[in-house]
Each structure stands twice: as structure tokens, then as C-alpha cells.
N, C-alpha and C positions, 0 to 999 in steps of 0.2 A: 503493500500500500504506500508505503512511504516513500521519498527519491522522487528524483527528479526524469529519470528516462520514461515513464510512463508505457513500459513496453514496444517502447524503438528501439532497443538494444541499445551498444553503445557508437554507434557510428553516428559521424558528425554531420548534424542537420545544414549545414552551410553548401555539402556537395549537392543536395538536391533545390536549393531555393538558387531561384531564376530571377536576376535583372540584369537592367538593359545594362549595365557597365560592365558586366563579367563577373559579378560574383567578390566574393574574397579573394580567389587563387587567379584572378585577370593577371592577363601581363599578354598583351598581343605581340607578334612579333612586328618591327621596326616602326615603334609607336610612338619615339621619337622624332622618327623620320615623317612619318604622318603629321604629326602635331607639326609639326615646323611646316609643312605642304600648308597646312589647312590654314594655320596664322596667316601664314605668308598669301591665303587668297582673299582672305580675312579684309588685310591691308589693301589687297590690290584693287577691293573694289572700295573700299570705305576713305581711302585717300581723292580719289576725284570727287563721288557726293562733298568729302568736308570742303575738299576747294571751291565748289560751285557752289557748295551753301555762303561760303564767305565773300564769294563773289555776288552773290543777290542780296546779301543780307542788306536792310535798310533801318534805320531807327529816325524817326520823324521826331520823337521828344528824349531831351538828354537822359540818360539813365541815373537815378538816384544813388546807387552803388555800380563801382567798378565792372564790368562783367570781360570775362577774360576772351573773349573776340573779339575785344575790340583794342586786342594787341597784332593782328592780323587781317582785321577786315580792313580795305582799304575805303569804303566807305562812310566810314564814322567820319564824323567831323564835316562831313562835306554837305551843304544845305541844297545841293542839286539833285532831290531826290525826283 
């Protein structure tokens, strides 16, 4: 009655539960190498949207606090909206 196995004997519950990352014993092979592919497309698409957002971006009334695009937008400051 007592214990914890509950009549699963004693092999380790973790080989049979299933998620999406692999489990405990994950380790894919060249996962390193993946991850570094994946970043790297990560970058290659999110680098031209932030350029072109900073390229449209406009602010019609000054901003109350600092906000940090507007160490890159070349539009700030300029009242030729």
C-alpha cells in the first residue's frame, strides 16, 4: 500500500512522457549548428523590417520621455512630416 511506485515497477517515468522539446535525454544531433542557421535567418529577415520601420517612422508631437529610436531614426526632429 505504501511507496511511491504505485505498481509501475521501478523504471523511470520520464522515458515514456512525450514533449515537443525531446524529453529529459534531448540532445539532437548538430543542434548547435541548427540554432546558429535558425538565428542567423532570424536576423536576416528582422534586420530590413527594423530598417524600414525606422525609415517611416514619424512623431508629429515631441515625446515626453527619451525613447530609444530616436537615436536612429533619421526622422525625428524634422517638422517635414
Amino acid at each position: 500500500m505504501g511507496g511511491g511506485e504505485h505498481g509501475h515497477g521501478a523504471e523511470d517515468f520520464r522515458k515514456k512522457v512525450w514533449s515537443m522539446s525531446g524529453g529529459p535525454y534531448c540532445r539532437p544531433k548538430h543542434w548547435r549548428r541548427n540554432t546558429a542557421i535558425a538565428m542567423f535567418g532570424v536576423f536576416l529577415i528582422c534586420i530590413p523590417i527594423a530598417m524600414k520601420s525606422a525609415e517611416l517612422e514619424q512623431r508629429p508631437h515631441q515625446p515626453v520621455r527619451p525613447i530609444p529610436s530616436q537615436l536612429w531614426c533619421k526622422n525625428f526632429g524634422n517638422k517635414d512630416y
